[in-house]
C-alpha positions as YAML, in Angstrom:
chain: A
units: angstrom
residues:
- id: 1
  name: UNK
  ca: [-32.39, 4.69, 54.55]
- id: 2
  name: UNK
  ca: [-30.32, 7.48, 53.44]
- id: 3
  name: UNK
  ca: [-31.22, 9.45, 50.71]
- id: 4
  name: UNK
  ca: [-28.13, 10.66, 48.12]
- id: 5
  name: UNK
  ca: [-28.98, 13.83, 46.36]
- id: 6
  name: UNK
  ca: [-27.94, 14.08, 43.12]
- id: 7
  name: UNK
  ca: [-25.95, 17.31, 43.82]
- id: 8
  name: UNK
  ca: [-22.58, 18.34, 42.79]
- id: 9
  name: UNK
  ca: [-21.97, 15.51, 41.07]
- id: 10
  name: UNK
  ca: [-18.65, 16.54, 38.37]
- id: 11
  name: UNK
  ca: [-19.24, 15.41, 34.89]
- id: 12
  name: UNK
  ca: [-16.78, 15.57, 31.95]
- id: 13
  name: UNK
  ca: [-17.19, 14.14, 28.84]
- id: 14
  name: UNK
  ca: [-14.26, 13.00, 26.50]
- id: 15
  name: UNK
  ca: [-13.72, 12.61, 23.09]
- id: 16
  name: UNK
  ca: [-12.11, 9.45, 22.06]
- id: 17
  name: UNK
  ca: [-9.19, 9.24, 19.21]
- id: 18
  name: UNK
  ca: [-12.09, 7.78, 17.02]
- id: 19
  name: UNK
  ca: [-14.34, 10.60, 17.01]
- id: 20
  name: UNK
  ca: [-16.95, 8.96, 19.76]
- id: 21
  name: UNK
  ca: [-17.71, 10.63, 22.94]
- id: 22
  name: UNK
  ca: [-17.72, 9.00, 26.87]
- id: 23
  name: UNK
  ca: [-19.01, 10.83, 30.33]
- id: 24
  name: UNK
  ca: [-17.60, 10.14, 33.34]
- id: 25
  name: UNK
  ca: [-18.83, 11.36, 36.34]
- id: 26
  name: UNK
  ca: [-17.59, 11.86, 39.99]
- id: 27
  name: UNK
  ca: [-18.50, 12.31, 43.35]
- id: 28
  name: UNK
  ca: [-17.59, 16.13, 43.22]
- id: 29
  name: UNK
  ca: [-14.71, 18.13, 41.20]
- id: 30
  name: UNK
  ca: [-11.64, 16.29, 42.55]
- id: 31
  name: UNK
  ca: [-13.41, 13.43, 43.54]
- id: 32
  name: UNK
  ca: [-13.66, 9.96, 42.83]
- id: 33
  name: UNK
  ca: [-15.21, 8.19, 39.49]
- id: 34
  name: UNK
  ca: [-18.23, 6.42, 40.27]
- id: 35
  name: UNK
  ca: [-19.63, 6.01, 36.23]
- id: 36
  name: UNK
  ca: [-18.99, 6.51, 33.16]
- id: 37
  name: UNK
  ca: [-21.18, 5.64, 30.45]
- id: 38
  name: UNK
  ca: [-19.48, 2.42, 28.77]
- id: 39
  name: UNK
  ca: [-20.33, 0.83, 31.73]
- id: 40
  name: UNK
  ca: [-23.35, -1.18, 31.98]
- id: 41
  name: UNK
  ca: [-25.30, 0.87, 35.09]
- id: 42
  name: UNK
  ca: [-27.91, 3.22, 33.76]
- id: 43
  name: UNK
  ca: [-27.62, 6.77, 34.41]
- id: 44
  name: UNK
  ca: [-29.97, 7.65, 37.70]
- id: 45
  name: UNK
  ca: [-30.53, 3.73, 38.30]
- id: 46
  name: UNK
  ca: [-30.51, 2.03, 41.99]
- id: 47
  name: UNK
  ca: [-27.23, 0.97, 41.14]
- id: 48
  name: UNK
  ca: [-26.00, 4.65, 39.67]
- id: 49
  name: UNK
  ca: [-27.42, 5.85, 42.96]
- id: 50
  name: UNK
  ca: [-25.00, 2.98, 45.01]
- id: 51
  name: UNK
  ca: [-22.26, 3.81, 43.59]
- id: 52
  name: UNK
  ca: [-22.61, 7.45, 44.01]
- id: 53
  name: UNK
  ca: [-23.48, 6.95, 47.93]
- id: 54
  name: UNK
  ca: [-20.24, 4.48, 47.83]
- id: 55
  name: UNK
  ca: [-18.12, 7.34, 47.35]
- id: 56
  name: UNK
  ca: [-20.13, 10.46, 49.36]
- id: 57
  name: UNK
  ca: [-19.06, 7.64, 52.32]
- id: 58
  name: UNK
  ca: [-15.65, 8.38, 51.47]
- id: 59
  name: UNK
  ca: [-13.48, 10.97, 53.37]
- id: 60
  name: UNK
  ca: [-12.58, 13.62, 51.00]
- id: 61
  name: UNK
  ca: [-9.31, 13.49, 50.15]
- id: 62
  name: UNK
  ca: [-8.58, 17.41, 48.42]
- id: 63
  name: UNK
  ca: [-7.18, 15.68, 45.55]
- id: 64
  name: UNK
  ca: [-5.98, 18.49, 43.02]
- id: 65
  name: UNK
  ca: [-6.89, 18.42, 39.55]
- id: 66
  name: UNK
  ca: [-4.90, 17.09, 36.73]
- id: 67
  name: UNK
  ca: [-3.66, 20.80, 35.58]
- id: 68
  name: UNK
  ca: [-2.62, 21.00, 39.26]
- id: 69
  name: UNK
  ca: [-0.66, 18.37, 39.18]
- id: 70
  name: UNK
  ca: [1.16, 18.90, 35.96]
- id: 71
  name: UNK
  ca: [1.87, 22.34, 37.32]
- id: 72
  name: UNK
  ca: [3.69, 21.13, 40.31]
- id: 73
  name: UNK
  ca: [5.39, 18.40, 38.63]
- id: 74
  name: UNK
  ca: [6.81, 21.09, 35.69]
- id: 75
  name: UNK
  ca: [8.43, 22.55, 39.03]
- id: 76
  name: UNK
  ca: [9.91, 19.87, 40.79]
- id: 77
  name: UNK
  ca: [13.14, 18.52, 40.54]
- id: 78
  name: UNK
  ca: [12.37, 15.41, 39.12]
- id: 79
  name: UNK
  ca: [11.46, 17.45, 35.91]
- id: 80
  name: UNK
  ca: [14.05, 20.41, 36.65]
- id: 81
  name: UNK
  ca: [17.10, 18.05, 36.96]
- id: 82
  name: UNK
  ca: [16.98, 17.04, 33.34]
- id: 83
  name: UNK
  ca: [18.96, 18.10, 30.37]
- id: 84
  name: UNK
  ca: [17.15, 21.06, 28.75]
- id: 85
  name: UNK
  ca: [16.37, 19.33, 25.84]
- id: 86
  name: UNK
  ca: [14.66, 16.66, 27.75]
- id: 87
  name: UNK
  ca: [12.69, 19.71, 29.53]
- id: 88
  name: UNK
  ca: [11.52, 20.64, 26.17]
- id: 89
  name: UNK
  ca: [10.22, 17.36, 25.23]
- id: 90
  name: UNK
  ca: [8.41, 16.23, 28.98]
- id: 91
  name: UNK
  ca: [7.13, 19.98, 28.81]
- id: 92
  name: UNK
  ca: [5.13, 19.95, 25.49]
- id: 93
  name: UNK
  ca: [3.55, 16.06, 26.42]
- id: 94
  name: UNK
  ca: [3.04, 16.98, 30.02]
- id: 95
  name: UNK
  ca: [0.65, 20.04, 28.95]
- id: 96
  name: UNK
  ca: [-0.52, 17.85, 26.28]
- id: 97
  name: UNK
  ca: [-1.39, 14.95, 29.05]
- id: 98
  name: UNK
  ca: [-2.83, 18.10, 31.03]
- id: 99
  name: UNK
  ca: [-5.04, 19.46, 28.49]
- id: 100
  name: UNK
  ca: [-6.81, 16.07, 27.44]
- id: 101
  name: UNK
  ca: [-7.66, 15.57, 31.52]
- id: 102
  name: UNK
  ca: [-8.17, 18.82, 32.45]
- id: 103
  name: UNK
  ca: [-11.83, 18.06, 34.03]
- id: 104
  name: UNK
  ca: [-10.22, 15.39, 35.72]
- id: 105
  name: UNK
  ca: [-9.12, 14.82, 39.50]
- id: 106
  name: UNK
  ca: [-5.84, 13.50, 40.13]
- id: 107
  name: UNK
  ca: [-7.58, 10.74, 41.91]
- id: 108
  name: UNK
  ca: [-8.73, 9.81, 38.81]
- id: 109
  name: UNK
  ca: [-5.46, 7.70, 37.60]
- id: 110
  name: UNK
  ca: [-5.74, 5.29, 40.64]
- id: 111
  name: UNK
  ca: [-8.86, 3.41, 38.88]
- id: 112
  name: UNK
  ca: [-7.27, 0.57, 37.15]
- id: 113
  name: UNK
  ca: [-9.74, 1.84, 34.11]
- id: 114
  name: UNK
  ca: [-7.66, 4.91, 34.24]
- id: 115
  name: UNK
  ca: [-5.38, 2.78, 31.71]
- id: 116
  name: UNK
  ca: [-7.78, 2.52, 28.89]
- id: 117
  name: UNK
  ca: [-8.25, 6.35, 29.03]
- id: 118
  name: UNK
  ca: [-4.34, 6.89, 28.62]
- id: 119
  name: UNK
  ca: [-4.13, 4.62, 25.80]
- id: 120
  name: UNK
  ca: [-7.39, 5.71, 24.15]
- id: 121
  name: UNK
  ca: [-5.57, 9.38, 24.66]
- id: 122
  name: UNK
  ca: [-2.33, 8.74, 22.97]
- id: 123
  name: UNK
  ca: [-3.93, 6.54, 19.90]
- id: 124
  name: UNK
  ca: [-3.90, 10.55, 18.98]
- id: 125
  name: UNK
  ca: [-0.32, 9.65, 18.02]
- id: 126
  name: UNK
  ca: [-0.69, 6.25, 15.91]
- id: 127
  name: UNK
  ca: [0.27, 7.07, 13.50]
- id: 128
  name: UNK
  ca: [3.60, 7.71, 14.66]
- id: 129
  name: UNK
  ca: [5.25, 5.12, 16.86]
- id: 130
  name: UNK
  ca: [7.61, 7.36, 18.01]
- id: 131
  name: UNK
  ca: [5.50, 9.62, 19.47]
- id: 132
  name: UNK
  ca: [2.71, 7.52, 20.48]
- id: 133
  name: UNK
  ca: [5.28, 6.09, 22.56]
- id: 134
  name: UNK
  ca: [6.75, 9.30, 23.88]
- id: 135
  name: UNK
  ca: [3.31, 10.01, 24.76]
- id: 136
  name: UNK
  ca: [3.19, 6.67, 27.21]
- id: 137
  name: UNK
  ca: [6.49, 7.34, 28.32]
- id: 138
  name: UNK
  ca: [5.78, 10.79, 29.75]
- id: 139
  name: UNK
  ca: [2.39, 10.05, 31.25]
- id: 140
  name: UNK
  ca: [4.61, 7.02, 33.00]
- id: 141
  name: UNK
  ca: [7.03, 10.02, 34.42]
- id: 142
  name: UNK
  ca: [4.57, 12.35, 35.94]
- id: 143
  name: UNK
  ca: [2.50, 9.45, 37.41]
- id: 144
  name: UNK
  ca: [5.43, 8.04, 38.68]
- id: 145
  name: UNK
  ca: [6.34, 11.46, 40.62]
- id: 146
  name: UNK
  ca: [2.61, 12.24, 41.74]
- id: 147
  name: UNK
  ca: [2.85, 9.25, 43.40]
- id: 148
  name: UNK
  ca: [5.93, 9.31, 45.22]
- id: 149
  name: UNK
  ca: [4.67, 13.17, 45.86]
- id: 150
  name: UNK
  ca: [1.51, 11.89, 47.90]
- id: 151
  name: UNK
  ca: [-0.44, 13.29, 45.39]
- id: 152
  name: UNK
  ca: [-1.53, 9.54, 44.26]
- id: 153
  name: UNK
  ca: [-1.81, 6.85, 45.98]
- id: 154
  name: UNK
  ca: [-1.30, 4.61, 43.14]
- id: 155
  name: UNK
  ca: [-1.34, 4.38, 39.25]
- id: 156
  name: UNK
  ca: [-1.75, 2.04, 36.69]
- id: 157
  name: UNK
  ca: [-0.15, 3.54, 33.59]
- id: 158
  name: UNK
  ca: [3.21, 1.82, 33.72]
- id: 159
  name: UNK
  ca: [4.98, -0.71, 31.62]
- id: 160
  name: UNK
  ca: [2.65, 0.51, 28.46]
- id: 161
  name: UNK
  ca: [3.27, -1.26, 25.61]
- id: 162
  name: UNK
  ca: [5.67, 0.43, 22.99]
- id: 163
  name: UNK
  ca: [5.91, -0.21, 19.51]
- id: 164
  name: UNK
  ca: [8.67, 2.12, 18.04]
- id: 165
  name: UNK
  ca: [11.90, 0.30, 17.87]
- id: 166
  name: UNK
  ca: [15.14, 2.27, 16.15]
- id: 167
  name: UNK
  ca: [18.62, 0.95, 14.93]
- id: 168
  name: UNK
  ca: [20.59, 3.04, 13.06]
- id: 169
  name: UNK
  ca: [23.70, 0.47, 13.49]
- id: 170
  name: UNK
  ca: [23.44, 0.30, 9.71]
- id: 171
  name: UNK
  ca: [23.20, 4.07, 9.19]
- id: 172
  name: UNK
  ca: [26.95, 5.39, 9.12]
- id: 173
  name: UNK
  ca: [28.96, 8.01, 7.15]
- id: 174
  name: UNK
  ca: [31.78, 6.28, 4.82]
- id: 175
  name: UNK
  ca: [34.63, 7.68, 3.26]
- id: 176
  name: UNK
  ca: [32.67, 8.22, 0.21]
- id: 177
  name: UNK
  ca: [29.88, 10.12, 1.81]
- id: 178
  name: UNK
  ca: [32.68, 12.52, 3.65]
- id: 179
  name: UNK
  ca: [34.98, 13.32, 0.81]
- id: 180
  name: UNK
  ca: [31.54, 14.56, -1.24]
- id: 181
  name: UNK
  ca: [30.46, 16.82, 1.69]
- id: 182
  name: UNK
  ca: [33.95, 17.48, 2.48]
- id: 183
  name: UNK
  ca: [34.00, 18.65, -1.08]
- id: 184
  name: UNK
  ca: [31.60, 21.56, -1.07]
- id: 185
  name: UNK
  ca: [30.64, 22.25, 2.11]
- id: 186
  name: UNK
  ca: [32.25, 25.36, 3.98]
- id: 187
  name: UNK
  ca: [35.15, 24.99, 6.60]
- id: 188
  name: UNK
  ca: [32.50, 25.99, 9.97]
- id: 189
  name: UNK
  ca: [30.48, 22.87, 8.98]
- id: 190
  name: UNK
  ca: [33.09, 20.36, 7.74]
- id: 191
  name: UNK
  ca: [34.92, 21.02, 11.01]
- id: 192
  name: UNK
  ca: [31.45, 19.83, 12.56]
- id: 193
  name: UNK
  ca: [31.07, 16.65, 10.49]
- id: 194
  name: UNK
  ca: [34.58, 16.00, 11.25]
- id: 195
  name: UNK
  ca: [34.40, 16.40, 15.18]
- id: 196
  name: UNK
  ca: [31.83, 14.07, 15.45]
- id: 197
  name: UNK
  ca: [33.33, 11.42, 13.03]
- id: 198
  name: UNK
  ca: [36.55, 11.51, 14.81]
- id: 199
  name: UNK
  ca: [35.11, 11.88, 18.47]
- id: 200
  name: UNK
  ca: [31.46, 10.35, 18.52]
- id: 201
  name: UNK
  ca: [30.51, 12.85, 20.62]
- id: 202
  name: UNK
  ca: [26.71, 14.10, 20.61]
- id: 203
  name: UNK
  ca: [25.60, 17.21, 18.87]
- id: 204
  name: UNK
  ca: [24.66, 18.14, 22.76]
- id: 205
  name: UNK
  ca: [28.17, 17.90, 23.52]
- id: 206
  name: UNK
  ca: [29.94, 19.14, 20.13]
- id: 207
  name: UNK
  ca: [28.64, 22.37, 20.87]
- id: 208
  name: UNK
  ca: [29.80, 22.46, 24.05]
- id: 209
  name: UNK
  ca: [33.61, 21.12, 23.53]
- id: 210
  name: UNK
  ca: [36.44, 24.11, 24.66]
- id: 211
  name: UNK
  ca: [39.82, 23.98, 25.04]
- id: 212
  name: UNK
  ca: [38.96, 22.99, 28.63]
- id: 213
  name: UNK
  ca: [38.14, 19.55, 27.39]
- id: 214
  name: UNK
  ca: [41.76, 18.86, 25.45]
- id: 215
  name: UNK
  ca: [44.31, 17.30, 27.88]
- id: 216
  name: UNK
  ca: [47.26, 16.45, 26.51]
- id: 217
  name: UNK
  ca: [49.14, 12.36, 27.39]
- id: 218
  name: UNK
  ca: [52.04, 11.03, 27.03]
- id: 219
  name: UNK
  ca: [51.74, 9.69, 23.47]
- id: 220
  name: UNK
  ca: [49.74, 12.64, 22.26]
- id: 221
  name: UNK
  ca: [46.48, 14.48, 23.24]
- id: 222
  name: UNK
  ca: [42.67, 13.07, 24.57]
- id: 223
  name: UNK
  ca: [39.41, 14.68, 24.55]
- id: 224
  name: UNK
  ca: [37.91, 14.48, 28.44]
- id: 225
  name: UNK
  ca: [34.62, 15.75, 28.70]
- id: 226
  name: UNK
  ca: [31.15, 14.34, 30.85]
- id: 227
  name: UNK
  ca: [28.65, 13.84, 28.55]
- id: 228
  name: UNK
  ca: [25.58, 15.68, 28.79]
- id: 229
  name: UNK
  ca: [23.40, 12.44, 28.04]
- id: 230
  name: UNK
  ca: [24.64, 9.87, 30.45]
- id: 231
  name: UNK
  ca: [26.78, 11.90, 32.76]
- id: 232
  name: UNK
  ca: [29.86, 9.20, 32.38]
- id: 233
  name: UNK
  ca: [33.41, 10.67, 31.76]
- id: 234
  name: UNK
  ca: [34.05, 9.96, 27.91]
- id: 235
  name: UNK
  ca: [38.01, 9.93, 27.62]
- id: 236
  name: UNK
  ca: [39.05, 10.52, 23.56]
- id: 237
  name: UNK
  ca: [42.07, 9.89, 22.32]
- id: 238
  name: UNK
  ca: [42.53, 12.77, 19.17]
- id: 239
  name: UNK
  ca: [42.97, 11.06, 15.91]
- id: 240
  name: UNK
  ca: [45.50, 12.89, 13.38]
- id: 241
  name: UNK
  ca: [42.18, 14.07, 11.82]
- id: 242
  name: UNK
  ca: [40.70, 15.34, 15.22]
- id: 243
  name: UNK
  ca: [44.83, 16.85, 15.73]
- id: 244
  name: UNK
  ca: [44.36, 19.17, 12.54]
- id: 245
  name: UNK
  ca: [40.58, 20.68, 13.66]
- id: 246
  name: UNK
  ca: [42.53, 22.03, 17.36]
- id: 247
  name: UNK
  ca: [45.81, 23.23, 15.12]
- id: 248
  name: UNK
  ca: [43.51, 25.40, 13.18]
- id: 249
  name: UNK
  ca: [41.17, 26.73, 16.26]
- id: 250
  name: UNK
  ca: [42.97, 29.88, 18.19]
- id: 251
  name: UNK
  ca: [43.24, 29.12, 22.08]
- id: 252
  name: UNK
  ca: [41.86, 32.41, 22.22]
- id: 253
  name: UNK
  ca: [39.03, 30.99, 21.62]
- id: 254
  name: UNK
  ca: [36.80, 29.25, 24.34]
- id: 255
  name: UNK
  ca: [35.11, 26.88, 22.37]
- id: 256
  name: UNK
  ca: [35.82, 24.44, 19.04]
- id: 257
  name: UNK
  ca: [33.30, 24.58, 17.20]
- id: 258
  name: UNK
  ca: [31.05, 28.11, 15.98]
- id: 259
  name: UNK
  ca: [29.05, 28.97, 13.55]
- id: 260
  name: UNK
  ca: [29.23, 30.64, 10.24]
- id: 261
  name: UNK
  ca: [28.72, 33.95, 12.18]
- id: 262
  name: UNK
  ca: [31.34, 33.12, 14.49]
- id: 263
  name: UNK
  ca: [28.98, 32.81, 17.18]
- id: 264
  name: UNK
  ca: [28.30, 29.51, 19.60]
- id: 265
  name: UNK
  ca: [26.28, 26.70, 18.29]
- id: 266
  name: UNK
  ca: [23.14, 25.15, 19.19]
- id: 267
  name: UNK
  ca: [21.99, 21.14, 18.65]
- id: 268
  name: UNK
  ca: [19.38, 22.42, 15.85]
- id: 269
  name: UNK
  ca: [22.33, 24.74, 14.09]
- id: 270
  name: UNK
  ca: [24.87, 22.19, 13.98]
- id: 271
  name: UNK
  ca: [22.60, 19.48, 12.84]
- id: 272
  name: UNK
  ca: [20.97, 21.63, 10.43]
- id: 273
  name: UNK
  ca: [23.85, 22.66, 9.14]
- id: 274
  name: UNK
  ca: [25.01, 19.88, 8.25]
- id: 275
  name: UNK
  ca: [22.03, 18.00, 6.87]
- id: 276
  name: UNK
  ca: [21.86, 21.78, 4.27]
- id: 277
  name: UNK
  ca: [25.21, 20.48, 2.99]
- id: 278
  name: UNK
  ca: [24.56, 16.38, 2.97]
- id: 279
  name: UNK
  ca: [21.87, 17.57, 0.46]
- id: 280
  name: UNK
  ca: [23.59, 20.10, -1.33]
- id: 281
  name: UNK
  ca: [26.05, 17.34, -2.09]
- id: 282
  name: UNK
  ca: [24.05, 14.22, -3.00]
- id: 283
  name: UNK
  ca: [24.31, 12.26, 0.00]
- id: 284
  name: UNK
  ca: [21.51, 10.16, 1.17]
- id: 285
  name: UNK
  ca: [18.87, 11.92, 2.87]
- id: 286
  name: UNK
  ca: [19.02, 9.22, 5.61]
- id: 287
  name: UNK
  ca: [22.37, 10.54, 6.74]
- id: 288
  name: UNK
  ca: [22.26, 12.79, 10.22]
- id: 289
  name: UNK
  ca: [25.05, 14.29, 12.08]
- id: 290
  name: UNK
  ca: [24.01, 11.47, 14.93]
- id: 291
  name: UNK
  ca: [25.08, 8.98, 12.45]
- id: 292
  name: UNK
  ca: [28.68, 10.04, 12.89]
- id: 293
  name: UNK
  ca: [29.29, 8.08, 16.34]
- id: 294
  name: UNK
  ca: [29.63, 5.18, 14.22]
- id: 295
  name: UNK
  ca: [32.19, 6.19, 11.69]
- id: 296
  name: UNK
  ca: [33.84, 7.55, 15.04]
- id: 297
  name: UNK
  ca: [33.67, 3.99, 16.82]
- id: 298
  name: UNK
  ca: [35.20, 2.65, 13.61]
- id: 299
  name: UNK
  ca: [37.97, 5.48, 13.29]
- id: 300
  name: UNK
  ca: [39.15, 4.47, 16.87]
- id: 301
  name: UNK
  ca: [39.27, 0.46, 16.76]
- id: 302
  name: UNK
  ca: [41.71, 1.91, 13.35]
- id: 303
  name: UNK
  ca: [43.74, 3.62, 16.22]
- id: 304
  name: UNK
  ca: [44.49, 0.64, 17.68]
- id: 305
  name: UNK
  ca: [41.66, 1.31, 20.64]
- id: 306
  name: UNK
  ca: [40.25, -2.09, 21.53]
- id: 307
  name: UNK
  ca: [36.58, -3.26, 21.36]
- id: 308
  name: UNK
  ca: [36.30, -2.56, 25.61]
- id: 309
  name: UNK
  ca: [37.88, 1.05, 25.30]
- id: 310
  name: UNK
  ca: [35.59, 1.99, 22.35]
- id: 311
  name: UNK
  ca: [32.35, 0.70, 24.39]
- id: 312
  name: UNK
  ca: [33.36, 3.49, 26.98]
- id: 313
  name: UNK
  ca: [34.23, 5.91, 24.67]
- id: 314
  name: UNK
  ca: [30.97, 5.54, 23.17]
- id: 315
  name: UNK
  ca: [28.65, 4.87, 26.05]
- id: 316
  name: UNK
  ca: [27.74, 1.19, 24.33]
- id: 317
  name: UNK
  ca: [27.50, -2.20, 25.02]
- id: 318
  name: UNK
  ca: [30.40, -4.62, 23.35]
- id: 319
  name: UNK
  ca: [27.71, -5.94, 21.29]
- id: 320
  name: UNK
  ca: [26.32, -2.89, 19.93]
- id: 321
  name: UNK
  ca: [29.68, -1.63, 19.67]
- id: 322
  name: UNK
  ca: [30.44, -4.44, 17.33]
- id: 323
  name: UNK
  ca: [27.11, -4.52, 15.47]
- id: 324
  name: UNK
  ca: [27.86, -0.86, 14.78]
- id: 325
  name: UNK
  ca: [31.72, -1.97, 13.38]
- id: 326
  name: UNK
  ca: [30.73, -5.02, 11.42]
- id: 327
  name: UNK
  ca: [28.04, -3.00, 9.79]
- id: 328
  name: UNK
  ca: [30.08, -0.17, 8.92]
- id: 329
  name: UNK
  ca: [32.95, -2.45, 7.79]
- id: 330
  name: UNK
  ca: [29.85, -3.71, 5.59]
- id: 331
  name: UNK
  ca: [28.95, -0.84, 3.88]
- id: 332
  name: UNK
  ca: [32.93, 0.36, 3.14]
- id: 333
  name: UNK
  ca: [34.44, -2.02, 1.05]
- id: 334
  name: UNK
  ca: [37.20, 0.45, 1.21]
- id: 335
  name: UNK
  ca: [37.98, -0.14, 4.92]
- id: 336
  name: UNK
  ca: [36.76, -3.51, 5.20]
- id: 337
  name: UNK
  ca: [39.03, -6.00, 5.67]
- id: 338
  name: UNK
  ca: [41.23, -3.69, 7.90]
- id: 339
  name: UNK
  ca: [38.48, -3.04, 10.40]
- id: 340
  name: UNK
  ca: [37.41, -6.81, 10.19]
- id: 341
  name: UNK
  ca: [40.69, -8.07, 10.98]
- id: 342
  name: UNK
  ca: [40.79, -5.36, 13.82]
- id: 343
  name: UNK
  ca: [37.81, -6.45, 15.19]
- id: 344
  name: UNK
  ca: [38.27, -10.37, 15.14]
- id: 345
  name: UNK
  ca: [41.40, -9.70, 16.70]
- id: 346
  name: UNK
  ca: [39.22, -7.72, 19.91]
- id: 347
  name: UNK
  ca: [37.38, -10.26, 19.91]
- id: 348
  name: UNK
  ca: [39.63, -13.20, 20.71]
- id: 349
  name: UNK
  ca: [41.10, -10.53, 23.09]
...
């Protein structure tokens, strides 16, 4: 009989989201799991001892630590590829994912028990679905890579149950809300809130939009731009509205839209900017400058763009581009029964 010596055995204890503790222990640092102490096996028991010599039989593999991993994956191009603000986000839950396993082997996420730890990690977060799910969704990502890196052979941390859902259909800007910000608020941010009511466009892409972008058609003029989210060419025709925001803007100037200072805009300045104002003027706090794609999706089934062409505008589905209609038809008695008619008519189309 062999005997195991109960050397260099790794042990790392946890603390859990409710304020409890578990150890886990493995073969050696990078190693596999063989216990952890929810389990029913006594610490130093026969079968503690048989499931240590289980995996001292093993080859050993090198597998890098957690940290390790999260370092490599911050510089591959799986994570490099993405829009910067995307960076941001993955960045600060990857280090986050890093920190709360940073005992831990690699190795350690191809135990199917490797689950419970992720969700008993991100209950950190419950009481905010949104980022309680964020936190699933990233973990997903970088186990997703390792494996398809070789660092893994396998996971078990995908398809995680989310419970944040978001639909702002309902949410838009009506002609009511616009003439009271329109009212107060200076020219650099009304010609913000009036870009993305007339185009749809994302902050992300507001900032961005230059005379490069402004093509001019037979019947007038079009916005042509790829958008930074979904990398699809978003054609725009220019409303009248849209029209007097390029009349006023020098072509010596590269881009549309700047701030106060004169100086290029970022996401968080434009949408900051404009949420200052909303409350400076009364309008409901629930208001964004995101909310302006619908009031934009309306604006152009007004310019006689059917139900299809506003979908690609707006990077939608027909049904969400008519939830977003009806409801905004809904909330602007004003406009409603032009829009309605508009849209029953794109419908039969």
């Amino acid at each position: 009989m062999v005997r195991i010596e109960l050397k260099g055995i790794h042990r790392v204890t946890r603390k859990l989201a409710d304020g409890s503790s578990r150890r886990h222990h493995y073969a050696w640092r990078g190693g596999p799991k063989f216990w952890s102490s929810d389990s029913d096996i006594k610490e130093g028991s026969a079968e503690y001892v048989a499931a240590l010599a289980a995996c001292v039989k093993r080859p050993k593999t090198g597998s890098i630590g957690v940290p390790e991993m999260i370092d490599r994956y911050l510089d591959s191009a799986d994570f490099t590829s993405r829009a910067k603000r995307t960076q941001t986000d993955y960045k600060k839950w990857a280090l986050r994912f890093a920190d709360e396993f940073r005992e831990d082997p690699a190795a350690l996420f191809e135990d199917p028990e490797s689950r419970g730890e992720v969700v008993r990690w991100r209950e950190h977060w419950a009481h905010s679905p949104k980022q309680y799910d964020y936190a699933a969704t990233v973990a997903s990502v970088v186990l997703n890579w390792a494996r398809d890196a070789g660092i893994i052979k396998q996971h078990h941390c995908d398809r995680m149950k989310r419970i944040y859902v978001s639909n702002r259909a309902e949410i838009v800007w009506t002609p009511a809300d616009l003439e009271r910000f329109n009212a107060i608020a200076p020219d650099w941010v009304r010609r913000i809130l009036t870009t993305a009511t007339e185009t749809g466009l994302r902050p992300g892409d507001l900032i961005r939009l230059g005379w490069a972008h402004v093509e001019a058609t037979p019947s007038g003029r079009r916005i042509r731009m790829r958008t930074s989210k979904t990398k699809r060419i978003a054609s725009i025709p220019v409303t009248p509205a849209m029209g007097a925001i390029l009349d006023a803007t020098p072509r010596t100037r590269t881009l549309i839209l700047l701030s106060e200072r004169g100086r290029p805009l970022t996401e968080h300045r434009a949408s900051e900017g404009v949420r200052q104002w909303r409350d400076k003027a009364g309008v409901s706090a629930d208001l964004r400058l995101q909310d302006a794609r619908g009031t934009a999706a309306t604006n152009l089934l007004r310019a006689e763009c059917s139900l299809g062409q506003i979908a690609a505008h707006m990077g939608w589905s027909l049904r969400y581009a008519a939830n977003v209609i009806e409801n905004y038809a809904a909330v602007a008695p004003e406009v409603s029964d032009e829009i309605l008619v508009k849209l029953e008519r794109a419908h039969r189309a």
